[in-house]
N, C-alpha and C positions, 0 to 999 in steps of 0.2 A: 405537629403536636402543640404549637400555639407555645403555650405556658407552659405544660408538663414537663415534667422529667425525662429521660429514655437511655435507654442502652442500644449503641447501635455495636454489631459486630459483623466485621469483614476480613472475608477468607483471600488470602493473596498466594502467590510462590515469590512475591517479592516484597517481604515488610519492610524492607530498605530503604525500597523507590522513592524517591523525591515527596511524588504526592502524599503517602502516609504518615512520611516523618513530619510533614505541613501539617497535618490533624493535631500534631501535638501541641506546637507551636502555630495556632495560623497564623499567617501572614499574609495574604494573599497575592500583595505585590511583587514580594520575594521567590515566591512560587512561581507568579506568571513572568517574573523576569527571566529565573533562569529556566524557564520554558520556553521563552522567546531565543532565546539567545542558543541552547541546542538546537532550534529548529533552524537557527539561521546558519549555524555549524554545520548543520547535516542535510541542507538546503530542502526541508519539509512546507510544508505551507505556514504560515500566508506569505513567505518567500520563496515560493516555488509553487505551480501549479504540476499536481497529480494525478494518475490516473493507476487504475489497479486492474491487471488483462491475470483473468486466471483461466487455466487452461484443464480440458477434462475429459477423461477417455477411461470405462471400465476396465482398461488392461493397463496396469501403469509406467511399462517401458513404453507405449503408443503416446501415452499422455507426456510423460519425458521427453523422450523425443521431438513431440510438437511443439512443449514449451521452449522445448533449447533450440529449435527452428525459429521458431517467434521473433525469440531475444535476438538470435543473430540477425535478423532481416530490423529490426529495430534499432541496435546497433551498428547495422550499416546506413541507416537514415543520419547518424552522425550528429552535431551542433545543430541545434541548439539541446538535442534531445540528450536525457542521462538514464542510459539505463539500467537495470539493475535486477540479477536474477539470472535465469529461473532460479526457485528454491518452494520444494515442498509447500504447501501450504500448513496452517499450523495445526489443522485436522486435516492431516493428506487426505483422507479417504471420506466420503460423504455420499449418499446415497448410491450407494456401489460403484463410486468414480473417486477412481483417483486424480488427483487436485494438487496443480504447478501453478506457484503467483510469477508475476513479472512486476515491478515498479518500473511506472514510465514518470518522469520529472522535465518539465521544464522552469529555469528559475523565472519569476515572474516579471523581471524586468528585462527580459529576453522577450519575453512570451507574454505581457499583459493579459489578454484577453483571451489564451489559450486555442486560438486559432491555431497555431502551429504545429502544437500538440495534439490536435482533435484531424488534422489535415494530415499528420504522420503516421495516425493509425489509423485514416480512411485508407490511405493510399497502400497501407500495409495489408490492411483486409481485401483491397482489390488483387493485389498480387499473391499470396498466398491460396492455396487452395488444401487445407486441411485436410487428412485420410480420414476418410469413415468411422464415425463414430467419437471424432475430437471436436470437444465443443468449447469455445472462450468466452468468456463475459468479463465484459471492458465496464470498469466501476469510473467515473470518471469522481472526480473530490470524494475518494471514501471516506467513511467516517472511521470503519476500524480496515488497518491494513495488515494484521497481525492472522 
């Protein structure tokens, strides 16, 4: 808008959250510190590399199932990997599939270069052999993991 004036309005379910009470007050520093500093709490990136395996079968005990198979053979790949999941995705259901995320984490001073984590769920894909009709797609750095 350049020069103008404007009204912006934003719809949330959380007027709480960190980031909108920064609208009142900006700060930005303030904001991307303790941004920083959760992420480093709850080892999210850029101190940890991610990757987001979601899992999807029109029947949704089939798609269950598969994600809670996943997780375990993930979970058994062990250190340096953290995994985390299944759970619902946050629109279970999306073109008549129901929809299980998985968080796979490694911290990034473990993992620099994310080789280890890209090598954990090669070797997880090679051993797994999914029932008909369960499909996964591996997000590797998502942007939304929600």
């Amino acid at each position: 808008r350049g020069e103008k004036n404007g009204e912006v309005i934003l719809q949330t379910l959380d007027p709480e959250h960190l980031v909108f009470q920064s609208l009142h007050e900006p700060s930005i520093r303030d904001f991307l510190q303790h941004e920083l500093t959760l992420r480093k709490t709850f080892t999210y990136p850029p101190y940890a590399r991610m990757v987001l395996v979601t899992i999807a079968a029109e029947e949704d005990t089939l798609a269950q199932r598969a994600a809670e198979t996943v997780a375990a053979e993930f979970r058994r790949e062990g250190n340096p990997l953290i995994t985390i999941g299944p759970a619902p995705a946050k629109v279970v259901r999306m073109k008549r599939k129901f929809r299980y995320r998985i968080i796979l984490r490694t911290l990034r001073e473990d993992d620099p270069s994310g080789k280890l984590l890209k090598k954990s769920i090669q070797k997880i894909r090679d051993r797994i052999t999914l029932p008909a009709g369960v499909q996964w797609l591996i997000d590797v750095d998502p942007v939304v993991v929600a």
